[in-house]
C-alpha positions in Angstrom: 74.5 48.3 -37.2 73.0 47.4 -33.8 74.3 43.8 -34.0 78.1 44.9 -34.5 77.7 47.4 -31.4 76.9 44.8 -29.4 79.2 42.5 -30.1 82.0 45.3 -30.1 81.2 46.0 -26.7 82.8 44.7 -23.7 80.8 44.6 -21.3 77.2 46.4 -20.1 77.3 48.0 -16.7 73.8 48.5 -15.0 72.9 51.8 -14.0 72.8 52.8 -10.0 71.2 55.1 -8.1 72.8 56.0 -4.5 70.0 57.4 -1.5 71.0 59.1 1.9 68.4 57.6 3.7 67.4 58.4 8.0 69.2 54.4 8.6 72.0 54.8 6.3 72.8 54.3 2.8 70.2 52.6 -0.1 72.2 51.3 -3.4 69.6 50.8 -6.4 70.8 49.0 -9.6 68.9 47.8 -12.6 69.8 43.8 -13.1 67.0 42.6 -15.0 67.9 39.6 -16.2 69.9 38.5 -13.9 68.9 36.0 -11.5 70.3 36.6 -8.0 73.1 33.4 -8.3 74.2 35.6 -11.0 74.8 38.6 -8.8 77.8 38.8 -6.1 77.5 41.8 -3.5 80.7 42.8 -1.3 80.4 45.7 0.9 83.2 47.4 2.6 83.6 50.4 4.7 83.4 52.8 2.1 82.7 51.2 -1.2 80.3 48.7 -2.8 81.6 46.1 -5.5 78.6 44.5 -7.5 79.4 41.7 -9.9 77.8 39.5 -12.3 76.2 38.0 -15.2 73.6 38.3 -17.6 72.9 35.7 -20.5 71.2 36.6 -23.3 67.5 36.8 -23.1 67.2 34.3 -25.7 69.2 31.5 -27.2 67.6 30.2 -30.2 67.1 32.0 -33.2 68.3 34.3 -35.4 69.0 37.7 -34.4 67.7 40.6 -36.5 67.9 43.4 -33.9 70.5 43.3 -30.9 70.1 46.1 -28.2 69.9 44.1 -24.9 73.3 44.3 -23.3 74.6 41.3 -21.4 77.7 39.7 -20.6 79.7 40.2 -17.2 80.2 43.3 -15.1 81.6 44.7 -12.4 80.8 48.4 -10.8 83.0 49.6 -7.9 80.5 52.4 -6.3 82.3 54.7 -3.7 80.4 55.5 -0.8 80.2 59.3 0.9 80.8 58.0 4.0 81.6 54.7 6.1 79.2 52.2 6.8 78.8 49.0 8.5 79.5 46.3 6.3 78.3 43.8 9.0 74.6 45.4 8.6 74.4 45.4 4.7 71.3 43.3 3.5 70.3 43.3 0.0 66.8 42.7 -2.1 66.1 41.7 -5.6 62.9 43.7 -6.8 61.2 44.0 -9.5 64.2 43.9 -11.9 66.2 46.1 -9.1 68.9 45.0 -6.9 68.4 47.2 -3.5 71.4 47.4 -1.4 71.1 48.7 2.4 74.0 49.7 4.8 73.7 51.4 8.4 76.0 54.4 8.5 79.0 53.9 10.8 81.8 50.9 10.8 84.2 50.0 13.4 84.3 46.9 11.4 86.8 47.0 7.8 86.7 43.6 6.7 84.6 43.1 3.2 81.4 41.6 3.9 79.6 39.1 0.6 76.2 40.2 1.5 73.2 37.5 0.0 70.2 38.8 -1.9 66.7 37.9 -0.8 64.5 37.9 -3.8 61.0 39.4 -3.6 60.3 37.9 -7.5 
């Protein structure tokens, strides 16, 4: 039964999180198992797009139990208020993808913000 759920899904989207913080806005999403060239990050005034990929775990083998989703994803996250895609930095943390942007835009253009990788 597990192993025809997964492959009758389309696609897993990781969960987020969204913080108010004093500096702005803080985005937390679960990627494990994703490395960071797998990840693509675009922040505009008052959204954030995350994209990406992750394989599965492992690739030899027969599979008995499938519940690790994987595949490609992409979550559109509205923001509460405008920020400053020009600021945005993310981290890759302990299987989290951490996603900062100052409050406050005069700037509109989409920004592809690069992860830094604490891992």
């Amino acid at each position: 039964m597990a192993l025809l759920y997964m492959f009758t899904r389309s696609a897993w989207q990781p969960a987020v999180d969204l913080y108010q913080t004093t500096d702005g806005l803080l985005l937390v999403a679960e990627v494990g198992g994703c490395r960071p060239e797998q990840l693509q990050i675009t922040v505009e005034r008052q959204r954030v797009i995350l994209a990406g990929r992750r394989e599965p775990p492992i690739k030899a083998g027969r599979w008995l139990l499938g519940e690790i989703a994987w595949g490609a994803f992409e979550r559109v996250i509205p923001l509460p208020a405008p920020v400053d895609p020009q600021g945005a930095r993310a981290e890759r943390r302990d299987g989290l993808l951490l996603v900062t942007c100052p409050l406050g835009a005069a700037v509109s253009a989409p920004v592809h913000v690069a992860i830094h990788s604490r891992e």
